[in-house]
N, C-alpha and C positions, 0 to 999 in steps of 0.2 A: 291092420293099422291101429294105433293107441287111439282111442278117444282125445279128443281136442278139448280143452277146457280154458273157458274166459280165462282172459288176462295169464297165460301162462307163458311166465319167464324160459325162452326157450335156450338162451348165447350169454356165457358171460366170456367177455374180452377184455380178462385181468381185472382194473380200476372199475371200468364200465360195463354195462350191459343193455340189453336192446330184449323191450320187452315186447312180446310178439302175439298179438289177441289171434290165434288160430281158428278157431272158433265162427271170431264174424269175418275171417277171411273168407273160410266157406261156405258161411251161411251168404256173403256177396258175390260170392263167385257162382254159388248155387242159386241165385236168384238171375245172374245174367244168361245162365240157361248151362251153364256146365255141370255134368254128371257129377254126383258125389266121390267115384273115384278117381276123374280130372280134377276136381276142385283139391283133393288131397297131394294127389301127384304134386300140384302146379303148390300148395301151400308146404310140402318135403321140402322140390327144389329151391323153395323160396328158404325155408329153415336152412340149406346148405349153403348156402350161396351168403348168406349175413353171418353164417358161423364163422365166414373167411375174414369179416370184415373188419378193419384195423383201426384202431383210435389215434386221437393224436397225441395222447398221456402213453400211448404203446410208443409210438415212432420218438418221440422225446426221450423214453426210458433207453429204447434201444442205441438212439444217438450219441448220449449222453457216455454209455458205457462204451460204443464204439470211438468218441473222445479219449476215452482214457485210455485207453487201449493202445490208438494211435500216441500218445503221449508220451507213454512209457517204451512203445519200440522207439519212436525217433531222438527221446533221452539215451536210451541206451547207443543208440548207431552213434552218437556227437560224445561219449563220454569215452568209447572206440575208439574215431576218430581222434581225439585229442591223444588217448593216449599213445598212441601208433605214431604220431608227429611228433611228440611229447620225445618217446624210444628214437624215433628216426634221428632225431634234434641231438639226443646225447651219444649219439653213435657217431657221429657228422665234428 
């Protein structure tokens, strides 16, 4: 296992990040009476489990693009549309 060191930035999630003192995790988890290689175990899953974890500047960013996205297909299906009536219209 790496050595734990104060205050060590462990997740950056894009804009933000979560800064994660591993350190006095295990020095508390090792004082409630767990082993130092439970206390590490248990402060990993913990590192993995906040790796996953999502901002709301992420879901915004993502939103936003998923907006446009939706924008530009349903401009396009109505400019289709139109012109398909538009053809059908001067056929008629």
């Amino acid at each position: 296992m790496m050595p734990h060191t104060k205050c060590q930035p462990c997740y950056s999630l894009g804009m933000a990040s979560i800064v994660f003192d591993s350190h006095t995790f295990i020095k508390r988890l090792r004082s409630t009476g767990f082993t130092e290689d439970q206390a590490e175990a248990i402060v990993d899953a913990s590192r993995d489990a906040l790796s996953q974890l999502v901002t709301k500047d992420d879901l915004d960013t993502r939103l936003t693009a998923l907006e446009q996205s939706l924008t530009i297909r349903l401009g396009t299906i109505v400019a289709i549309a139109v012109g398909a009536v538009a053809a059908l219209i001067k056929l008629a």
